[in-house]
N, C-alpha and C positions, 0 to 999 in steps of 0.2 A: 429880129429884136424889136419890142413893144418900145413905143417910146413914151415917153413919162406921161402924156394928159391919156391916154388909153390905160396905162395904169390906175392913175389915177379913178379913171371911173369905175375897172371894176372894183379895186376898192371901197368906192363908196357904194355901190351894187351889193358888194358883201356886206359892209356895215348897215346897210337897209336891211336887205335880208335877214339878217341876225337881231337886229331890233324889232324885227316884224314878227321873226318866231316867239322870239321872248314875249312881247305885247297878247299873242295868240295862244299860249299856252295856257292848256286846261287847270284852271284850281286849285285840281287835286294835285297837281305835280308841284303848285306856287306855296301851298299851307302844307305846313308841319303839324301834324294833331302833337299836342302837349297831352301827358299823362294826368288820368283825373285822382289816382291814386298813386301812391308809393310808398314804397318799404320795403320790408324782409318777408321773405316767406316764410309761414311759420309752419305750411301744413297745405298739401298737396293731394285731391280726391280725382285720380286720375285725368281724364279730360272734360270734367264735371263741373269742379271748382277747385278755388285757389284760396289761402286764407294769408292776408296781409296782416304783419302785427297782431295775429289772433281774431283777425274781421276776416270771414267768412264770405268769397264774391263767388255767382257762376258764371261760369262760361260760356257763351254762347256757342251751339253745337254748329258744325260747322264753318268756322269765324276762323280766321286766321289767328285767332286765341287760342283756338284747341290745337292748332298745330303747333305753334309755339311752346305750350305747356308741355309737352313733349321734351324738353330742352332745359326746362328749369327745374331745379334742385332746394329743397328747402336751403335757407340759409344765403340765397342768391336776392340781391339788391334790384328789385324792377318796377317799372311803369305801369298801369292798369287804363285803358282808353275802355272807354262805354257805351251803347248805343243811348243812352238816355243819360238823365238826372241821377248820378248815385245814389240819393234819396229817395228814389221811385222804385217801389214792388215792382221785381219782373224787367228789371233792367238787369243784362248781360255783356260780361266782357266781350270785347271784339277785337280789342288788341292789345299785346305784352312787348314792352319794353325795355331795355338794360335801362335802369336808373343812371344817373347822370353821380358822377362820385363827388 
């Protein structure tokens, strides 16, 4: 049987640990990318592009956009992430998400 200050430490052993993976965790796991666009789809050119509200995006080939698109349905509520500036020639989708209702 442990008795209680032996507990105690690994206790606090674990709650190091666990505050230490948290602190050490990569970026990409801590930020949520937000959607640079959304709406309705209004129009769907196979894994090419996607047109939101009648605007017209491409997809980047290879992106986990073009696999996504695979999945979406005109008439379906979603997210559009970007490698760039929406505003910028030659910016391409990179990532599709369910809009938020």
């Amino acid at each position: 049987m442990m008795n209680k200050s032996r507990r105690f430490k690994l206790a606090a052993l674990a709650a190091a640990a666990l505050s230490l993976m948290m602190v050490c965790a990569p970026a990409s796991a801590v930020l949520r990318v937000q959607p640079q666009i959304s709406g309705t789809v209004t129009a769907i050119a196979g894994t090419v592009a996607v047109s939101i509200d009648g605007k017209q995006y491409m997809i980047g080939a290879g992106t986990s956009a073009a696999q996504a698109i695979l999945n979406v349905h005109v008439g379906d509520q979603i997210g559009l992430i970007f490698d760039g500036p929406v505003s910028k020639p030659g910016t391409h989708v990179t990532g599709i998400t369910a809009a938020s209702p």
